[in-house]
C-alpha positions in Angstrom: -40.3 11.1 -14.7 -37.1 9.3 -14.6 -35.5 8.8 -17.9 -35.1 5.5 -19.4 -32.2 4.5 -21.0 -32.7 3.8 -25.0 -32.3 0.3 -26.6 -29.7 2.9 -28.5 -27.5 3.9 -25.6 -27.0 0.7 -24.2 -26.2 -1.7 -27.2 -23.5 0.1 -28.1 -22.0 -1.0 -24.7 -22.1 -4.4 -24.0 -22.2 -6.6 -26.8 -20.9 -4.8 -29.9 -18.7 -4.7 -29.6 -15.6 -3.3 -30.5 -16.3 -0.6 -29.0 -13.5 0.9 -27.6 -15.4 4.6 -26.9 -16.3 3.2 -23.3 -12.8 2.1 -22.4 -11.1 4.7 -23.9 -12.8 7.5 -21.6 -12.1 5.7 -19.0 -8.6 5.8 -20.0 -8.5 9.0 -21.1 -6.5 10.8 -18.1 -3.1 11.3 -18.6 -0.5 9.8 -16.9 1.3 12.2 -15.5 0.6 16.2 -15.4 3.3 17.2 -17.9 1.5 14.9 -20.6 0.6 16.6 -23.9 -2.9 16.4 -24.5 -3.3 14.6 -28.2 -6.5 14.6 -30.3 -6.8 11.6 -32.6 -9.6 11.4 -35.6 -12.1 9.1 -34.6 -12.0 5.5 -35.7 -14.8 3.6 -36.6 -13.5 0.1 -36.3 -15.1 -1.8 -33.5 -12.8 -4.0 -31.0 -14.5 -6.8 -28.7 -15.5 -5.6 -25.1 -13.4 -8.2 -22.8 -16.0 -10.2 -21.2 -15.5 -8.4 -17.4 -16.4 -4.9 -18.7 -19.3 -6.9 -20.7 -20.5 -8.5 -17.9 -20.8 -5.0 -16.3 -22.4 -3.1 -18.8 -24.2 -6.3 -19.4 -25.9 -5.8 -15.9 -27.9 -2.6 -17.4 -29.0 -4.5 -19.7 -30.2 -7.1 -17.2 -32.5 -4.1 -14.8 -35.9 -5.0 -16.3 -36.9 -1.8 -17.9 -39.9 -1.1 -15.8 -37.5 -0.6 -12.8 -35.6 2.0 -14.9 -39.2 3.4 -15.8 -40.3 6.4 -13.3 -43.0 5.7 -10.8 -46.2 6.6 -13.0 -45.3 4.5 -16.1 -46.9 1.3 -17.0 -45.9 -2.1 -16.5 -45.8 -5.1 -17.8 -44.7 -8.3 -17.0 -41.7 -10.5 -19.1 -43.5 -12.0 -22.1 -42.8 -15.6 -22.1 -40.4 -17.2 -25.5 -42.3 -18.5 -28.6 -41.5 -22.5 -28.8 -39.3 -22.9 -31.2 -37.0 -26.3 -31.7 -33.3 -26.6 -31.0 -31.0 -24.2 -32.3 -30.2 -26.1 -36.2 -26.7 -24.4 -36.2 -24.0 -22.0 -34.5 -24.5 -19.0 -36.9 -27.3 -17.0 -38.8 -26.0 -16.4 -42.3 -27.7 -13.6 -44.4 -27.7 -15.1 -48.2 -28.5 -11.9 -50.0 -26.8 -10.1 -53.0 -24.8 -7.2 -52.3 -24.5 -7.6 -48.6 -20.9 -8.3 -47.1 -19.7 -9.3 -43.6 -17.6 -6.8 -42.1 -17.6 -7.6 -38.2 -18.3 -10.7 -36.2 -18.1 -11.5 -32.3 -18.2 -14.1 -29.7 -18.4 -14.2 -26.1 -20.0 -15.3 -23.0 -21.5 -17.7 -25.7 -23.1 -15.0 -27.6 -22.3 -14.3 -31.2 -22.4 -11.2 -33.4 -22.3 -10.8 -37.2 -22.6 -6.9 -39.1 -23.4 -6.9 -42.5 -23.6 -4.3 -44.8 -24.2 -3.2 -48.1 -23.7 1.0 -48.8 -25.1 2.7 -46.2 -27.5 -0.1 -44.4 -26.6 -2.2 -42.2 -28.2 -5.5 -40.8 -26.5 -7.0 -36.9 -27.2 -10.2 -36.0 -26.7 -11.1 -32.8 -27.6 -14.5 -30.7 -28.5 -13.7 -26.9 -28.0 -15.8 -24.3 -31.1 -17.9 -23.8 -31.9 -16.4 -19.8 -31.7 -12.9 -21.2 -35.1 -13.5 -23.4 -37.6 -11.9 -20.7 -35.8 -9.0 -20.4 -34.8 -7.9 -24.1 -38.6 -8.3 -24.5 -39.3 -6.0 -21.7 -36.7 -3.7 -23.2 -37.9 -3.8 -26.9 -42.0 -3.6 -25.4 -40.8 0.2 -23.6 -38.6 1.9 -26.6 -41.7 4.2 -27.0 -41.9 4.0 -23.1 -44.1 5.1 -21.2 -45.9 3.6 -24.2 -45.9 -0.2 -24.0 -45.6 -1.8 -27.8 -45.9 -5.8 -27.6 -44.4 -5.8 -31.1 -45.7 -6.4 -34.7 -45.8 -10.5 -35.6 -43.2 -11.5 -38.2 -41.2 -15.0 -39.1 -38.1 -15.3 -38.2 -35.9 -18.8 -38.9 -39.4 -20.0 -39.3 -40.6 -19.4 -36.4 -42.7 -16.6 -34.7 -41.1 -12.9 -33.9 -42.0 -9.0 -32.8 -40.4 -6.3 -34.6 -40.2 -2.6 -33.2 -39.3 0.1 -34.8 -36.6 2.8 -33.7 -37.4 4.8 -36.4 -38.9 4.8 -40.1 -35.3 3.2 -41.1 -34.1 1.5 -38.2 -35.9 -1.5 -36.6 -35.0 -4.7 -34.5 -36.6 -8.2 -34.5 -36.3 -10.7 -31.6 -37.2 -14.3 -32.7 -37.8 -17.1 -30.9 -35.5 -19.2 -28.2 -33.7 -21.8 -30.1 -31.2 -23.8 -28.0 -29.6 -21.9 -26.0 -29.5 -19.1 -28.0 -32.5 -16.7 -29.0 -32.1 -14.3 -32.2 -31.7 -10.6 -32.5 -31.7 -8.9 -35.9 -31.4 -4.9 -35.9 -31.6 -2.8 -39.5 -30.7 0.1 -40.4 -30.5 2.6 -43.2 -33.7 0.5 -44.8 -37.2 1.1 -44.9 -39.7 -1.6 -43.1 -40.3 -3.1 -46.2 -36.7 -3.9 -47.3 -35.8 -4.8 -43.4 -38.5 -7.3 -43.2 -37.5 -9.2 -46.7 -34.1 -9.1 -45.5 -35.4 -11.5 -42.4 -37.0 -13.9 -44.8 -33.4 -14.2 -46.3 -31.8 -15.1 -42.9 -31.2 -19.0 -42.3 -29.5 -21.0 -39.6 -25.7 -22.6 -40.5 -22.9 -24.5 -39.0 -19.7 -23.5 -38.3 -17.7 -24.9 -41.7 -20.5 -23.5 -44.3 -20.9 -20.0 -42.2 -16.5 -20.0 -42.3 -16.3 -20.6 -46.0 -18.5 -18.0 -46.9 -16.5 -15.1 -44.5 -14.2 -12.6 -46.7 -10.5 -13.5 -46.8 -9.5 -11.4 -44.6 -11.5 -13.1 -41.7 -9.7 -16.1 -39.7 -10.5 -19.5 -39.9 -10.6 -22.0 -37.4 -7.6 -24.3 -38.9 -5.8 -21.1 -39.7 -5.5 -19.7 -36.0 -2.8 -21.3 -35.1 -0.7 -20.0 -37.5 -2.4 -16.4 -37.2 -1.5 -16.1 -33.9 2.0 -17.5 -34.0 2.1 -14.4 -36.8 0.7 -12.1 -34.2 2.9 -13.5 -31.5 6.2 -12.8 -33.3 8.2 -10.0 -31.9 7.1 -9.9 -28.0 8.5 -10.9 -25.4 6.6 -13.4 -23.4 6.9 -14.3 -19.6 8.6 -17.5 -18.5 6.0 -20.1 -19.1 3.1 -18.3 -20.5 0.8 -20.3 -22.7 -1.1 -19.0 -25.2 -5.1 -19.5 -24.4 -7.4 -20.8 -26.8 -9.7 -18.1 -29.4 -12.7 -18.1 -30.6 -12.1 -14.8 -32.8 -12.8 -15.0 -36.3 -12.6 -11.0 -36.9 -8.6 -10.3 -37.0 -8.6 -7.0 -35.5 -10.6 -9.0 -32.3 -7.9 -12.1 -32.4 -5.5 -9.2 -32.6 -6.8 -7.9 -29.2 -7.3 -10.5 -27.6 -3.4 -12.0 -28.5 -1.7 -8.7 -27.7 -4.2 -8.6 -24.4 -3.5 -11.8 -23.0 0.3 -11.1 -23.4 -0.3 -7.4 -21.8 -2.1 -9.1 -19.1 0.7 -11.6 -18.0 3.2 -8.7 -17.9 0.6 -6.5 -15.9 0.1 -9.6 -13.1 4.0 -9.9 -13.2 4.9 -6.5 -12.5 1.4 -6.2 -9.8 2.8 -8.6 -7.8 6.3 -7.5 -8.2 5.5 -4.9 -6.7 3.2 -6.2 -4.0 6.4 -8.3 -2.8 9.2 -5.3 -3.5 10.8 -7.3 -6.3 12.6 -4.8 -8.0 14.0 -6.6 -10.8 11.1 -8.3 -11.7 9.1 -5.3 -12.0 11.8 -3.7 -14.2 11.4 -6.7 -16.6 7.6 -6.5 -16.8 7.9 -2.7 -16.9 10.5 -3.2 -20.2 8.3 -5.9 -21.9 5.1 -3.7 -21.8 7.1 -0.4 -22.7 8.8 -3.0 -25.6 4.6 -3.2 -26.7 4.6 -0.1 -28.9 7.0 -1.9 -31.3 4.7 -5.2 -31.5 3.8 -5.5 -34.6 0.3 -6.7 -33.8 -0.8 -3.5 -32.3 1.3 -1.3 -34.6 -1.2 -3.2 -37.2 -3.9 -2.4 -35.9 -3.6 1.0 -34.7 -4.9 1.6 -38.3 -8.1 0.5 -37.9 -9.3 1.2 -33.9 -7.9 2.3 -30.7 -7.6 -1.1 -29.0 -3.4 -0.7 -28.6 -3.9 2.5 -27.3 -5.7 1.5 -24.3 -2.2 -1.0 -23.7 0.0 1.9 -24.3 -1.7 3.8 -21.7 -1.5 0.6 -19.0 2.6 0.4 -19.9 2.7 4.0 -19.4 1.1 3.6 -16.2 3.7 0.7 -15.3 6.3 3.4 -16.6 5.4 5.9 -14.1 6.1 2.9 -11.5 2.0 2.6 -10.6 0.1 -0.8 -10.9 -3.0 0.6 -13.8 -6.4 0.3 -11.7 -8.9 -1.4 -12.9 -6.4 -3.3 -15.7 -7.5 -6.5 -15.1 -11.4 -5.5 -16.1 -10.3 -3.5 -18.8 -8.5 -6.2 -20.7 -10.5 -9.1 -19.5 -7.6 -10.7 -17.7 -8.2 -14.4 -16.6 
């Protein structure tokens, strides 16, 4: 019997991101031979997948799970959405004491907000509307070949399935609102204090869900001035404009600021090279050797691994090759 990837394995690809694990193996042989291997401690901040490596992890999660099954293991069909009206508001907020937001993500129109409180944690995560069917037929097979059509809960005040990972880890998906249709994953909790935690979930716009995010999260009317903050100290090409951000997590507007800069120099020196224009590929190759001084990256090299995946692309430049594969790993435009 083929094995079946776990709901485990692949969310902590696509979506969650900030998880630079994926990229950094990818990354992870040296430059040249002479290189010293280095060990660094592991980091548990999480950066932002750029959306091309999410749509390509995303595809996994797209193969309806009876494919992946082996050839003797039951099958059932995608279970049709639970009506529900349209989505009341851009966020799910969690209104209960204790419990503090320390991550949240958007892309490719999904959103993603970690809360925690000790040890427990409680993601919730709004999935593209399309992908219903299939994170049913996902959630139905964790126990695979075992087909669980998930225990009836409220969620947002409408009708859910939750499934359980484990006694303290479980994962609701509620009905599609909008465009959107909720996920909400537990852990560190029994059933009893996952469930009460649902009935504490409510939908919120934008300006109420903002005010209530810790300081240290970004506003939308503070951007602007963030990432002119971020912005000080590189160099720039000729022209570049800075693209709009939806990033409310600093360490993700932090990536994606340093990466759209990285990515300009990257195109610059690729086709510098393609056209044998030496001096312009010595400039691109200075600007993204000048990137271990940026004081965005040398900020958040504190918390995750993100400027280390640029370091290794300049290096690359350095050594006079164009990085394969750059313009997935950074989610160039």
């Amino acid at each position: 019997m083929t094995p079946r990837p776990t709901d485990e394995a692949v969310a902590a690809l696509p979506l969650r991101a900030a998880r630079a694990e994926l990229l950094e193996e990818i990354m992870s042989t040296p430059v040249t031979e002479t290189r010293p291997e280095t060990t660094r401690e592991p980091h548990h901040r999480r950066w932002l997948v750029p959306i091309a490596a999410a749509a390509a992890v995303a595809a996994l999660v797209g193969v309806p799970s009876w494919l992946l099954a082996g050839p003797e293991e039951a099958r059932e069909a995608p279970a049709s959405s639970p009506s529900a009206p349209a989505t009341p508001g851009e966020w799910v907020a969690l209104e209960a004491e204790g419990w503090t937001v320390t991550y949240v993500a958007g892309a490719l129109g999904e959103r993603e907000v970690r809360y925690e409180n000790g040890d427990a944690a409680l993601d919730v995560h709004l999935r593209a509307a399309s992908s219903y069917d299939t994170y049913v037929e996902d959630r139905q097979l964790i126990d695979a070949p075992k087909i669980d059509p998930g225990t009836p809960v409220q969620l947002l005040g409408s009708e859910a399935r939750l499934w359980p990972y484990s006694a303290t880890d479980h994962t609701t998906i509620g009905a599609v609102a909008g465009k959107v249709f909720p996920e909400i994953r537990g852990s560190g909790m029994d059933r009893a204090s996952y469930v009460e935690l649902l009935g504490r979930l409510a939908w919120t716009d934008e300006a109420t869900f903002e005010a209530r995010l810790p300081e240290e999260f970004v506003a939308d009317d503070e951007q602007d001035a963030v990432v002119a903050e971020m912005m000080a100290g590189m160099a720039t090409p000729s022209g570049f404009e800075v693209p709009a951000f939806e990033e409310k997590d600093r360490y993700q507007l932090g990536a994606k600021v340093s990466g759209a800069v990285a990515c300009a120099w990257l195109d610059i020196f690729a086709e510098a090279r393609s056209d044998g224009d030496r001096e312009a590929a010595r400039g691109a190759a200075g600007a993204l050797a000048d990137s271990r001084r940026w004081p965005v990256l040398q900020e958040m090299k504190a918390e995750g691994d993100y400027p280390e995946v640029i370091w290794q692309f300049a290096d690359e430049v350095g050594a006079g090759r164009v990085p394969e594969g750059y313009q997935d790993g950074l989610g160039c435009p």
